[in-house]
N, CA, C and O atoms as a GROMACS GRO file, in nm:
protein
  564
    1UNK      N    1   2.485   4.437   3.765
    1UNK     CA    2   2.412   4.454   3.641
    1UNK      C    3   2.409   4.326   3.559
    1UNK      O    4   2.313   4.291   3.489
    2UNK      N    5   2.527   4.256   3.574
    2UNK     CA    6   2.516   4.096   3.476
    2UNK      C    7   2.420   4.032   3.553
    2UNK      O    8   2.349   3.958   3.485
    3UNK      N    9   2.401   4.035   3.641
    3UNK     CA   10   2.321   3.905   3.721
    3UNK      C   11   2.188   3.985   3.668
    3UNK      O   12   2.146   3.936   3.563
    4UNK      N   13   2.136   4.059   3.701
    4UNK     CA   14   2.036   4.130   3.666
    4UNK      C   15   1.960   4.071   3.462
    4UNK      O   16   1.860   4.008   3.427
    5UNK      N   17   2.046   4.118   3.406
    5UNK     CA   18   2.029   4.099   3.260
    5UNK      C   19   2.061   3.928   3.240
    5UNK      O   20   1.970   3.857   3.199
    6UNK      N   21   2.176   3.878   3.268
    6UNK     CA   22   2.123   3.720   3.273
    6UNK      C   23   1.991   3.645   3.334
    6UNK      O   24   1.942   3.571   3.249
    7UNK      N   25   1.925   3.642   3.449
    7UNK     CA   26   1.780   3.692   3.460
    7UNK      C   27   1.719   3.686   3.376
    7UNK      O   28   1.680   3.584   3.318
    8UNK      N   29   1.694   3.826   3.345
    8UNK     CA   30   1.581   3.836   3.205
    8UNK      C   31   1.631   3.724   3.114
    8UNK      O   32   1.544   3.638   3.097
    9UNK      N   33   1.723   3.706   3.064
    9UNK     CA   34   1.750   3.639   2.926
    9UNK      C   35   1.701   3.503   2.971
    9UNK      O   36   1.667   3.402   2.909
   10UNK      N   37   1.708   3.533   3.091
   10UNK     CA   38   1.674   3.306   3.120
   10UNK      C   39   1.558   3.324   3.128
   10UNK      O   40   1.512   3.254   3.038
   11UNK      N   41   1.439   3.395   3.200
   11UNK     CA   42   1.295   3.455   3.157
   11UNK      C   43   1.254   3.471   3.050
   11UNK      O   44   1.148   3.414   3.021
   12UNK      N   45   1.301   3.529   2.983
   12UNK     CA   46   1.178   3.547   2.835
   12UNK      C   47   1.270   3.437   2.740
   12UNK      O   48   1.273   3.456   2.619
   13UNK      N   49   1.332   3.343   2.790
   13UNK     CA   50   1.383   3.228   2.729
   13UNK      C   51   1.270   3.062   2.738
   13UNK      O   52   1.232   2.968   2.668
   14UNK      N   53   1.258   3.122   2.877
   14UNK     CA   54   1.135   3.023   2.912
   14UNK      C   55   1.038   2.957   2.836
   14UNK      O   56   1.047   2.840   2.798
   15UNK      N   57   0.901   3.070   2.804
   15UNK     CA   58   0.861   3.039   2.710
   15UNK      C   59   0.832   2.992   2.644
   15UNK      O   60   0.721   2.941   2.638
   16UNK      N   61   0.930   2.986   2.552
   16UNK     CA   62   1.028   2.911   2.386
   16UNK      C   63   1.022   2.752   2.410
   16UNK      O   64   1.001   2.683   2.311
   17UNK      N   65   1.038   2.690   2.533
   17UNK     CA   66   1.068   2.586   2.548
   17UNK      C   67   0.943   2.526   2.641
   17UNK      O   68   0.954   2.417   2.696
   18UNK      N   69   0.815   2.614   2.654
   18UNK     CA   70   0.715   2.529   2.703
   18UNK      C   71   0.628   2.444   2.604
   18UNK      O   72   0.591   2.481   2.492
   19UNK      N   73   0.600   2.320   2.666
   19UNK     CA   74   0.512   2.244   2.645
   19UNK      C   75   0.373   2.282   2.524
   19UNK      O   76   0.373   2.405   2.522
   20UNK      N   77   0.318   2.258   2.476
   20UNK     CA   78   0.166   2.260   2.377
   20UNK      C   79   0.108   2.180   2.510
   20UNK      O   80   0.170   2.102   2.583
   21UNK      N   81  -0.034   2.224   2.518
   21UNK     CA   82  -0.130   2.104   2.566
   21UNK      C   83  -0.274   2.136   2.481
   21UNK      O   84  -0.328   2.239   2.438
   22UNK      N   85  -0.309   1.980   2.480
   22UNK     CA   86  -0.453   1.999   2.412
   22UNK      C   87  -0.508   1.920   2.512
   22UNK      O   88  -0.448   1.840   2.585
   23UNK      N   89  -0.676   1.959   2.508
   23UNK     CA   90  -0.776   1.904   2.564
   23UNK      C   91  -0.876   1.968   2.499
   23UNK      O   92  -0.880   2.069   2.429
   24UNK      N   93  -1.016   1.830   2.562
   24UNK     CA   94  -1.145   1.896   2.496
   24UNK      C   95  -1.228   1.910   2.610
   24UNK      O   96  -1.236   1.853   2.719
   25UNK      N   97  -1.276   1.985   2.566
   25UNK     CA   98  -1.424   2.046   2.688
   25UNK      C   99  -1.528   1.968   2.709
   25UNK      O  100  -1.555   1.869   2.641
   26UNK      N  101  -1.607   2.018   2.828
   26UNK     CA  102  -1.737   1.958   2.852
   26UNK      C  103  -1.812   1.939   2.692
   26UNK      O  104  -1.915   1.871   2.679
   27UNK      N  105  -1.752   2.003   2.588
   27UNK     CA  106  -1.854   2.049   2.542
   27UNK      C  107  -1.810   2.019   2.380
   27UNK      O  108  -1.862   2.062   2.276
   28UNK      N  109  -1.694   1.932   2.398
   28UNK     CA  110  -1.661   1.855   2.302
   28UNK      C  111  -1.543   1.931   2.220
   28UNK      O  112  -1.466   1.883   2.137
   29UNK      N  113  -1.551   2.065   2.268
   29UNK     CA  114  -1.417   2.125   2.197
   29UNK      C  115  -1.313   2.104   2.191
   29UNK      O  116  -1.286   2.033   2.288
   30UNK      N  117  -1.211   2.125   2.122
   30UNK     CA  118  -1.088   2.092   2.115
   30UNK      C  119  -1.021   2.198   2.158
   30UNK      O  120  -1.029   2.291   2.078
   31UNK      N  121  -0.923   2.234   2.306
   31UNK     CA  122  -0.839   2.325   2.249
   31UNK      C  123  -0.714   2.345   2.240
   31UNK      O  124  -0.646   2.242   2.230
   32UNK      N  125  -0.651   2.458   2.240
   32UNK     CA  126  -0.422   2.411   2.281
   32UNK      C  127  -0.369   2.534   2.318
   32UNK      O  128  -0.374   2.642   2.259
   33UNK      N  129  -0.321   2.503   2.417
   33UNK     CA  130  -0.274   2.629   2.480
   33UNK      C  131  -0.127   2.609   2.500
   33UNK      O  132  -0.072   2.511   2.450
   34UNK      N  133  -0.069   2.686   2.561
   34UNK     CA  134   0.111   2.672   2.631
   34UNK      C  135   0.092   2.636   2.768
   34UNK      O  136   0.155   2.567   2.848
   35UNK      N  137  -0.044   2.723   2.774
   35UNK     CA  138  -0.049   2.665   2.948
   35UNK      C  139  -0.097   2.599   2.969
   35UNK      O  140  -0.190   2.595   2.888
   36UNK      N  141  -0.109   2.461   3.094
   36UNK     CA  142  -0.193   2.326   3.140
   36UNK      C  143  -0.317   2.397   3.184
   36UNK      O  144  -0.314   2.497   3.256
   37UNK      N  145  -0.436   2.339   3.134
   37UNK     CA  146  -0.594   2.375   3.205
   37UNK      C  147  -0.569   2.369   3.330
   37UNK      O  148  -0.457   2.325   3.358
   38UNK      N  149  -0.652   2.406   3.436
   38UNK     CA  150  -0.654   2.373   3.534
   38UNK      C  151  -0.773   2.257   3.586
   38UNK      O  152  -0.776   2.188   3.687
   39UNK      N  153  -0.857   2.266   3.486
   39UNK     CA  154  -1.008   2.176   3.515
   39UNK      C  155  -1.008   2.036   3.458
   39UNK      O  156  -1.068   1.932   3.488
   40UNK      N  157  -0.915   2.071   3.359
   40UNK     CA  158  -0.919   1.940   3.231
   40UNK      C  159  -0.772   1.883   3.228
   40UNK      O  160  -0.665   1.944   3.239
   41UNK      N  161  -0.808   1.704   3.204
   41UNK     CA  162  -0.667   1.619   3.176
   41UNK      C  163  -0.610   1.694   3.012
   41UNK      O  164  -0.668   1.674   2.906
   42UNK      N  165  -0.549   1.736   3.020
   42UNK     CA  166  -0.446   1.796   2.868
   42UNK      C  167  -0.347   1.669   2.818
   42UNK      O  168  -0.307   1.576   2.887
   43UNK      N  169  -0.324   1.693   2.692
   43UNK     CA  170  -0.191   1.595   2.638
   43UNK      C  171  -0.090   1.690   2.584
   43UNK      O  172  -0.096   1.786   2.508
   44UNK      N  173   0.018   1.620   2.658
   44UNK     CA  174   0.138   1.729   2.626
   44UNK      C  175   0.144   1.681   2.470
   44UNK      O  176   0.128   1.569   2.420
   45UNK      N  177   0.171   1.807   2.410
   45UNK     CA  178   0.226   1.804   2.233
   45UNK      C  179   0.384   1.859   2.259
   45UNK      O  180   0.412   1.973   2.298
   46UNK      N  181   0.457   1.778   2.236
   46UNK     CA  182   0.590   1.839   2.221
   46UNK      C  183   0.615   1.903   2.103
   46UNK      O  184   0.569   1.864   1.996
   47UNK      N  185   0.704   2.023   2.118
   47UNK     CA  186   0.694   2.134   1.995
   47UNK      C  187   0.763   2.048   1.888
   47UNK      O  188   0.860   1.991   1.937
   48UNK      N  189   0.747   2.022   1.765
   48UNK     CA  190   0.814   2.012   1.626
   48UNK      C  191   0.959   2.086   1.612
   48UNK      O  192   0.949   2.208   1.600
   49UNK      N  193   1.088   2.036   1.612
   49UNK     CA  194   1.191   2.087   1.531
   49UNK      C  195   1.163   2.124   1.443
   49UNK      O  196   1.047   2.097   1.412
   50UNK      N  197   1.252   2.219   1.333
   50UNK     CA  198   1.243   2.287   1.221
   50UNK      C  199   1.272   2.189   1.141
   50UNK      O  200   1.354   2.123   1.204
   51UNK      N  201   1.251   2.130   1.022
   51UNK     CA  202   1.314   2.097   0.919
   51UNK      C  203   1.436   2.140   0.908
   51UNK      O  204   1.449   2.261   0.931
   52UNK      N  205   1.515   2.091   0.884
   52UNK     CA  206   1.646   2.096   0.794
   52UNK      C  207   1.721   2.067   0.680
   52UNK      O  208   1.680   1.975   0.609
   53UNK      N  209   1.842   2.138   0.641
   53UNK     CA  210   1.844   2.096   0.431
   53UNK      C  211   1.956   2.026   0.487
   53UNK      O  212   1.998   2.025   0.603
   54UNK      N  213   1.988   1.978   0.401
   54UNK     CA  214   2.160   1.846   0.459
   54UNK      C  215   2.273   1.940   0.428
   54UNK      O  216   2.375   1.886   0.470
   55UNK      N  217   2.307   2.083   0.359
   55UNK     CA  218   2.363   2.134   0.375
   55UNK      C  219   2.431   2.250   0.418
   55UNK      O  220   2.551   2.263   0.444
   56UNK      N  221   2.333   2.340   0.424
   56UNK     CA  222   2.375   2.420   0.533
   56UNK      C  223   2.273   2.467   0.713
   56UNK      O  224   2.281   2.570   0.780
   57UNK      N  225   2.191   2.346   0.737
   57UNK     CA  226   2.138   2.359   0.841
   57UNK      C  227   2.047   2.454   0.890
   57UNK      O  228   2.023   2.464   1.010
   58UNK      N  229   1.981   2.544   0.783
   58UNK     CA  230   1.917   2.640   0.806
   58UNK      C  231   1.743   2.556   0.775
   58UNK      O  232   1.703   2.487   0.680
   59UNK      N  233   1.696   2.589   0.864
   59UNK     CA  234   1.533   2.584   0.837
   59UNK      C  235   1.492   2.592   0.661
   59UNK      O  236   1.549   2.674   0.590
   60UNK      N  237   1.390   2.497   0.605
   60UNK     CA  238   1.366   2.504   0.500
   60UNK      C  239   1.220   2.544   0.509
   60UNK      O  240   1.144   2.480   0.581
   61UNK      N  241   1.179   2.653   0.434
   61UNK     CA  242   1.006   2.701   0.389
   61UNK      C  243   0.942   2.603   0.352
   61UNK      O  244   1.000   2.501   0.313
   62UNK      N  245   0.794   2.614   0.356
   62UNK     CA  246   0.683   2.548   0.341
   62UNK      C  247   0.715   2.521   0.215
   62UNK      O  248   0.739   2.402   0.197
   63UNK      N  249   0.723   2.591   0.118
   63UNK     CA  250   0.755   2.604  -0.054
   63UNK      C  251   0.880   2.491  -0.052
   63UNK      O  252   0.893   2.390  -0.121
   64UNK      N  253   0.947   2.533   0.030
   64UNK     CA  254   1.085   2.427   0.024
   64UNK      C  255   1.029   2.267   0.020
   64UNK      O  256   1.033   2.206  -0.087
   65UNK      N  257   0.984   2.210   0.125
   65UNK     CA  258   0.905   2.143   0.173
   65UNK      C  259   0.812   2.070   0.072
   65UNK      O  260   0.839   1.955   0.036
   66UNK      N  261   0.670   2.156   0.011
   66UNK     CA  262   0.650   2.121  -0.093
   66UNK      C  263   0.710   2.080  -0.217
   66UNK      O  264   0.662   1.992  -0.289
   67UNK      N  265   0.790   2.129  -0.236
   67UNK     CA  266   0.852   2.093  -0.378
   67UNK      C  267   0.948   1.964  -0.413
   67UNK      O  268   0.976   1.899  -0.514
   68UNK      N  269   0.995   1.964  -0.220
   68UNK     CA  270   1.091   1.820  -0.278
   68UNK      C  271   0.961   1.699  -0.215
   68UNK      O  272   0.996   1.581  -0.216
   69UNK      N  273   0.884   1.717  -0.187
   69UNK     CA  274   0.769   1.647  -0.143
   69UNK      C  275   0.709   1.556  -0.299
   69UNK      O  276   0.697   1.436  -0.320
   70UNK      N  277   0.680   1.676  -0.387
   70UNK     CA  278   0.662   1.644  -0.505
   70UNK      C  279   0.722   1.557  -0.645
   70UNK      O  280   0.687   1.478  -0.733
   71UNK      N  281   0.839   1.637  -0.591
   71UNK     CA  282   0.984   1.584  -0.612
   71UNK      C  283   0.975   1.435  -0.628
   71UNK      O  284   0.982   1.373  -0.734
   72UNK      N  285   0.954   1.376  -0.480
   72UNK     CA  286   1.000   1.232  -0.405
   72UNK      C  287   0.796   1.197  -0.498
   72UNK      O  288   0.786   1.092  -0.561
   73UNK      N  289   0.725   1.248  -0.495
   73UNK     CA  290   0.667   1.219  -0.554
   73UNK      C  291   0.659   1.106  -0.718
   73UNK      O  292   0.648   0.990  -0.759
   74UNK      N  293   0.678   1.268  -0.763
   74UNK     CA  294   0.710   1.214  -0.946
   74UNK      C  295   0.796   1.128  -0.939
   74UNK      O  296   0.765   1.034  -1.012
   75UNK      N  297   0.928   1.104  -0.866
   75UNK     CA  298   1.019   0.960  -0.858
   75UNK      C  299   0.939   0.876  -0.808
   75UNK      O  300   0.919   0.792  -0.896
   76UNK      N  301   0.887   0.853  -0.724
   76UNK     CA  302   0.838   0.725  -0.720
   76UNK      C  303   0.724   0.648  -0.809
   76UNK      O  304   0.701   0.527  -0.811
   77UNK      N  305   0.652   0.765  -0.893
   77UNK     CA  306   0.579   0.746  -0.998
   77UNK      C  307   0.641   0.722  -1.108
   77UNK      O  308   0.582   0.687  -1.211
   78UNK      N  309   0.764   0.739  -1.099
   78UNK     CA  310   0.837   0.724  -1.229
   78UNK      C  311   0.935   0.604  -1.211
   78UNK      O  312   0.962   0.553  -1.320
   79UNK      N  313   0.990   0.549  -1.114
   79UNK     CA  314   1.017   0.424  -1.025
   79UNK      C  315   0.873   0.343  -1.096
   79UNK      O  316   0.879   0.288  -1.206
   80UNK      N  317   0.749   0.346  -1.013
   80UNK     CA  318   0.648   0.248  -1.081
   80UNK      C  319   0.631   0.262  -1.203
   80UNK      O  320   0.624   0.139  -1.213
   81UNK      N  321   0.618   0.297  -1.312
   81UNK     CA  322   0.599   0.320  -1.472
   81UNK      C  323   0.727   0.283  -1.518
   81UNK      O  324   0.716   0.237  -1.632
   82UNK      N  325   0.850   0.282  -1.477
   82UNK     CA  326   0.939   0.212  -1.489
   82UNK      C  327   0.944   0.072  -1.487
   82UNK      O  328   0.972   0.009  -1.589
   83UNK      N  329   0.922   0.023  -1.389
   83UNK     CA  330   0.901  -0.100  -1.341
   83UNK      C  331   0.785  -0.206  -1.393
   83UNK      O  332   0.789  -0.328  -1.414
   84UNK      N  333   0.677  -0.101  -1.404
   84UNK     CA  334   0.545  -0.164  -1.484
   84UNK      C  335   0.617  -0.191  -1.667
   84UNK      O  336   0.606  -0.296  -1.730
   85UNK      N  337   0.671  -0.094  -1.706
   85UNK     CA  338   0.763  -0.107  -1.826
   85UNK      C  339   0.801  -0.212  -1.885
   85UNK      O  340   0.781  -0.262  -1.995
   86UNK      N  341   0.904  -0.257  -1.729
   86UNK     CA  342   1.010  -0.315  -1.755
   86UNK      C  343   0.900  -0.515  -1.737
   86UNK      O  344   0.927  -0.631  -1.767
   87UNK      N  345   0.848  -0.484  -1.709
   87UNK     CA  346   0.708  -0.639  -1.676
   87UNK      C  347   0.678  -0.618  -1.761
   87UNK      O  348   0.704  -0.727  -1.812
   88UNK      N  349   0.623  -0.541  -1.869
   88UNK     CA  350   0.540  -0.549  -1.987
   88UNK      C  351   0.653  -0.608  -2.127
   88UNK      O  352   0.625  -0.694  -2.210
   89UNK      N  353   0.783  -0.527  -2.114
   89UNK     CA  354   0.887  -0.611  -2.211
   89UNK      C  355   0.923  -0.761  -2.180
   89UNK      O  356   0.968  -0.841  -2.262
   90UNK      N  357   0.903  -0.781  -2.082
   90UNK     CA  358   0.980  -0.884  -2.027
   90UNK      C  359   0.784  -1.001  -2.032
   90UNK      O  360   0.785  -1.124  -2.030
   91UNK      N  361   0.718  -0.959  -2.034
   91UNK     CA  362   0.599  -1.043  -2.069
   91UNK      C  363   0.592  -1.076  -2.257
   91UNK      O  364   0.556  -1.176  -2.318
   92UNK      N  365   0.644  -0.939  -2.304
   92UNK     CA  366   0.635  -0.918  -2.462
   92UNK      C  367   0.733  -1.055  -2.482
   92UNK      O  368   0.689  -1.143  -2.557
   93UNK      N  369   0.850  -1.073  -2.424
   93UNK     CA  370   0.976  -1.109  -2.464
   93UNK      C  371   0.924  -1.295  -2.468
   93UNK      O  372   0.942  -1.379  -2.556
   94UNK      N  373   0.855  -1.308  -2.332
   94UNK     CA  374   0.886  -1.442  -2.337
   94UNK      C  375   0.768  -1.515  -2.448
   94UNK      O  376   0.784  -1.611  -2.523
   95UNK      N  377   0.636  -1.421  -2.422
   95UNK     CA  378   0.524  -1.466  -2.567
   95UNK      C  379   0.625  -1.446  -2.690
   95UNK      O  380   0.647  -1.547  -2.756
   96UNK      N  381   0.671  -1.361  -2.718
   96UNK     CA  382   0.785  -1.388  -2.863
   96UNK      C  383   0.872  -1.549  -2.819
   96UNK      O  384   0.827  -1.650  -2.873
   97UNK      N  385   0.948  -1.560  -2.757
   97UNK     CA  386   1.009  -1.651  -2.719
   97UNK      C  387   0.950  -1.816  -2.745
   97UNK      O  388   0.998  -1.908  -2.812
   98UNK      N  389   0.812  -1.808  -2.651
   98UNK     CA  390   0.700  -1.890  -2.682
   98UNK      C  391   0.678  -1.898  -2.830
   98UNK      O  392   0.702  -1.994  -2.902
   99UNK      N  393   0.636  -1.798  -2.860
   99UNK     CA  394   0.561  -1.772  -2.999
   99UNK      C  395   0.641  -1.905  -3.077
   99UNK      O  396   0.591  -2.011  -3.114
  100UNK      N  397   0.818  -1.848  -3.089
  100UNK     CA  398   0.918  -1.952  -3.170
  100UNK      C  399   0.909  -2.069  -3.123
  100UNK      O  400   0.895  -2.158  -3.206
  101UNK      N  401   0.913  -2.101  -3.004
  101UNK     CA  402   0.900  -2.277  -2.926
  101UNK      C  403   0.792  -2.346  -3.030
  101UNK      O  404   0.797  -2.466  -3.058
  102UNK      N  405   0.722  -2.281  -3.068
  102UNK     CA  406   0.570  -2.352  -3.096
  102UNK      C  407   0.550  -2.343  -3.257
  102UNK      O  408   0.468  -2.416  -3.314
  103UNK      N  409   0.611  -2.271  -3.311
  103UNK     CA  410   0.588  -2.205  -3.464
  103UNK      C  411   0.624  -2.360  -3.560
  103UNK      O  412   0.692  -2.462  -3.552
  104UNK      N  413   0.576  -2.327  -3.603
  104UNK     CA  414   0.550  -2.436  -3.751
  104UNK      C  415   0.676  -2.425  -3.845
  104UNK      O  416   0.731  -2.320  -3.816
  105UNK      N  417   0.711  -2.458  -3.897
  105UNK     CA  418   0.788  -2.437  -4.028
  105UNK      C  419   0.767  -2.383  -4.097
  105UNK      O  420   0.854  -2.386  -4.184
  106UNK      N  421   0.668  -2.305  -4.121
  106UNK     CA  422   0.607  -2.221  -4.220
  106UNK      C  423   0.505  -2.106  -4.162
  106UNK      O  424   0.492  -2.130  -4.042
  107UNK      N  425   0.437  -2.006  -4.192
  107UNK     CA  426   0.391  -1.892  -4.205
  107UNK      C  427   0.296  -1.837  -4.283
  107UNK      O  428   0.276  -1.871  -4.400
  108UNK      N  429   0.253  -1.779  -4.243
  108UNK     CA  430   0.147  -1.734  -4.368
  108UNK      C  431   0.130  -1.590  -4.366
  108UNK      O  432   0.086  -1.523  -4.273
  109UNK      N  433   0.187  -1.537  -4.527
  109UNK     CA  434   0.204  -1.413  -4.561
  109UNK      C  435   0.052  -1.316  -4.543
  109UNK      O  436  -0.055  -1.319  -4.605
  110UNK      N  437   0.104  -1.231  -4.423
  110UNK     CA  438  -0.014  -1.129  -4.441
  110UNK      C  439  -0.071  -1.064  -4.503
  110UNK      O  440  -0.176  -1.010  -4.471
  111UNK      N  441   0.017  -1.047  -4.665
  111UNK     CA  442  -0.073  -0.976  -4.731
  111UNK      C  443  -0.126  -0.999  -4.834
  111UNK      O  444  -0.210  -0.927  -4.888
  112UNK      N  445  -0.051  -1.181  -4.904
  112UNK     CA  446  -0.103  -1.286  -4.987
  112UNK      C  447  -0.185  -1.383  -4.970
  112UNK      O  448  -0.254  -1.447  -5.050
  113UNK      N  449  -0.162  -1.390  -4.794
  113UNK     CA  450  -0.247  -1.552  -4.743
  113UNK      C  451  -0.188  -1.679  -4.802
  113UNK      O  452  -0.253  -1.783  -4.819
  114UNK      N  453  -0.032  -1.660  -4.838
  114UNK     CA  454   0.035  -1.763  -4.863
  114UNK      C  455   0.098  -1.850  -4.779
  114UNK      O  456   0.174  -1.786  -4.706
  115UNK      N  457   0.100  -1.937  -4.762
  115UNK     CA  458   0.243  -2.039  -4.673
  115UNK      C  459   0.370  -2.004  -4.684
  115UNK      O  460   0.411  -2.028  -4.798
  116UNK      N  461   0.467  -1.948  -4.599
  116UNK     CA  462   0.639  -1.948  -4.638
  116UNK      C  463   0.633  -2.049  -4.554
  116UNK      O  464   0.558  -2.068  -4.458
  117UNK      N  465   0.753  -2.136  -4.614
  117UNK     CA  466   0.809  -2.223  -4.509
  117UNK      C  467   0.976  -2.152  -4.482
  117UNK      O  468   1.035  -2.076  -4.558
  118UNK      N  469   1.014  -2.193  -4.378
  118UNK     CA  470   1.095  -2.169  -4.323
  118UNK      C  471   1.222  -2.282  -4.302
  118UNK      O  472   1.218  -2.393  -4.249
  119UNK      N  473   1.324  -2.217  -4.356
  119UNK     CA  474   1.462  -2.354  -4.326
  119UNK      C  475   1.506  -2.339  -4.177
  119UNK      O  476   1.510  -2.241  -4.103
  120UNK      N  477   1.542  -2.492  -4.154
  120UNK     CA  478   1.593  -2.486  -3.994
  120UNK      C  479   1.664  -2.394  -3.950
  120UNK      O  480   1.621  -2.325  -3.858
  121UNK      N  481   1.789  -2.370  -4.004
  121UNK     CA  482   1.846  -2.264  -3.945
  121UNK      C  483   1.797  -2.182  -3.959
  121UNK      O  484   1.802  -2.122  -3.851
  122UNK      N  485   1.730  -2.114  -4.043
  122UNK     CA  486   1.659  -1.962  -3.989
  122UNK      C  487   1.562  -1.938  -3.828
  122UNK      O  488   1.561  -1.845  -3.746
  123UNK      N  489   1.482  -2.079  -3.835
  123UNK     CA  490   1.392  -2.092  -3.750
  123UNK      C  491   1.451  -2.084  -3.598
  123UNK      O  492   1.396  -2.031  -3.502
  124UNK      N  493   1.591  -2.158  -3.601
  124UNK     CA  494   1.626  -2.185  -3.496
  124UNK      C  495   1.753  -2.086  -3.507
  124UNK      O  496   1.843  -2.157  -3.463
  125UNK      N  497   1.801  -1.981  -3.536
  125UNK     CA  498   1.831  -1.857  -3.523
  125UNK      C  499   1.730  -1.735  -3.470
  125UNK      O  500   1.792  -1.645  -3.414
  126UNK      N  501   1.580  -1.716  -3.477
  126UNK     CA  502   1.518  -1.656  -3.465
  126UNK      C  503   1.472  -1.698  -3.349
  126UNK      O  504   1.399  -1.618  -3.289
  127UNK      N  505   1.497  -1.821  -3.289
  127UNK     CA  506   1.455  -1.885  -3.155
  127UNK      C  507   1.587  -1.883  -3.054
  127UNK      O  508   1.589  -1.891  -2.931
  128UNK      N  509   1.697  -1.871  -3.147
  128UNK     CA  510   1.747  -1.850  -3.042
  128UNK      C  511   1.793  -1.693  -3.023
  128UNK      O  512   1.870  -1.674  -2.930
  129UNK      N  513   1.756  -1.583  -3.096
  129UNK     CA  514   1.719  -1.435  -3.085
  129UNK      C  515   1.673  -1.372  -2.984
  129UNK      O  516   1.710  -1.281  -2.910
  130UNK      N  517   1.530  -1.481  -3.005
  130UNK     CA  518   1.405  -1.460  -2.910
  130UNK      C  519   1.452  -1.480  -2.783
  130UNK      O  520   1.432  -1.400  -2.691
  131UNK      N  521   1.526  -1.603  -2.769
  131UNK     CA  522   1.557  -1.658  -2.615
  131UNK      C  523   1.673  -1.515  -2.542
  131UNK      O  524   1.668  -1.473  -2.426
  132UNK      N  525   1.759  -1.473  -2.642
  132UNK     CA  526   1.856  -1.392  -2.586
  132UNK      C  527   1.826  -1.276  -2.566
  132UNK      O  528   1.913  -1.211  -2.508
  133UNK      N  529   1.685  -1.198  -2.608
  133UNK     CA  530   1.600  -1.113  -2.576
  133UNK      C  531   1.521  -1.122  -2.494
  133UNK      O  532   1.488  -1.016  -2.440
  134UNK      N  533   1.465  -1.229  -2.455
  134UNK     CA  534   1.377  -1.270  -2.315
  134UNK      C  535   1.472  -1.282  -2.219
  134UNK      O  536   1.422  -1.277  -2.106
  135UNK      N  537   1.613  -1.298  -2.220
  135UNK     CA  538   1.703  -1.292  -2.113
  135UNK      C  539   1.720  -1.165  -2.074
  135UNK      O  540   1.707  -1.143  -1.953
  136UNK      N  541   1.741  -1.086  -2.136
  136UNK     CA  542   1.796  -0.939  -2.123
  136UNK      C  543   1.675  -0.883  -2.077
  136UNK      O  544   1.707  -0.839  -1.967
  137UNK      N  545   1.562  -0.860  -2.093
  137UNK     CA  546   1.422  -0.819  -2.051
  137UNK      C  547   1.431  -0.870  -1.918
  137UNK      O  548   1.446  -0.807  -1.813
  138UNK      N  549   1.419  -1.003  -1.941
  138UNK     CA  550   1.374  -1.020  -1.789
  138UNK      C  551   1.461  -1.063  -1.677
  138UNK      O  552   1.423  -1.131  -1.582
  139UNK      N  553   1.560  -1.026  -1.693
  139UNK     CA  554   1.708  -1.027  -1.559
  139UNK      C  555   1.633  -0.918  -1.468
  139UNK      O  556   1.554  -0.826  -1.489
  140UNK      N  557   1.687  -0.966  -1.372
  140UNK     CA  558   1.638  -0.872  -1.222
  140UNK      C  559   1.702  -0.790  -1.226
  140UNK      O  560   1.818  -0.824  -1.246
  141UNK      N  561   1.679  -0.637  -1.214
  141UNK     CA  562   1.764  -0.491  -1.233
  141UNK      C  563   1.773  -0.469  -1.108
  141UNK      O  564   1.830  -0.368  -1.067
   0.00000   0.00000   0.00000
């Protein structure tokens, strides 16, 4: 009786572990069977493993699938907008930086249209502000 029932189990085990084949027809069709045509060259498709989660090894759903898909998505969109961010401070930083290299001794009040002038040390406190803010911006993260 064991030999008998081991048998079957290695039979309808079979199956499970055949081949996909595709081919197309005279007639331009595409098709896929388990079994090889007999008329037509086929390409073996080897079956797909299941997905797996990293912790307990069970098959993950389509839904599963989608979501960390999306997931890895929005991070990497949020990785670039990050990064685009971090170029836009670090462009802000060094035109401020610039801005002080080049500035005059004086200013003109935006809402008088007056001249301030400016004493050295202030000028060259605010330049060197600028410089220690264009450092911090633009260091490689």
């Amino acid at each position: 009786m064991k030999p008998l029932y081991l048998l079957l189990l290695t039979t309808l085990a079979l199956p499970s572990a055949a081949d996909l084949y595709k081919w197309t027809d005279e007639n331009g069709k595409v098709h896929f069977s388990d079994k090889q045509p007999g008329n037509a060259a086929a390409k073996v498709i080897p079956k797909p493993e299941p997905l797996r989660t990293g912790t307990g090894g069970s098959a993950q759903s389509a839904d599963d699938v989608a979501r960390i898909a999306a997931e890895k998505r929005e991070q990497q969109q949020a990785d670039t907008d990050n990064a685009q961010s971090r170029q836009r401070s670090c462009a802000n930083a060094r035109e401020s930086y610039q801005y002080w290299l080049d500035r005059k001794p004086f200013t003109i009040n935006q809402q008088n249209g007056r001249k301030e002038f400016y004493s050295e040390p202030r000028h060259d406190r605010r330049l060197r502000e600028a410089k220690e803010y264009m450092q911090r911006k633009c260091k490689d993260k």
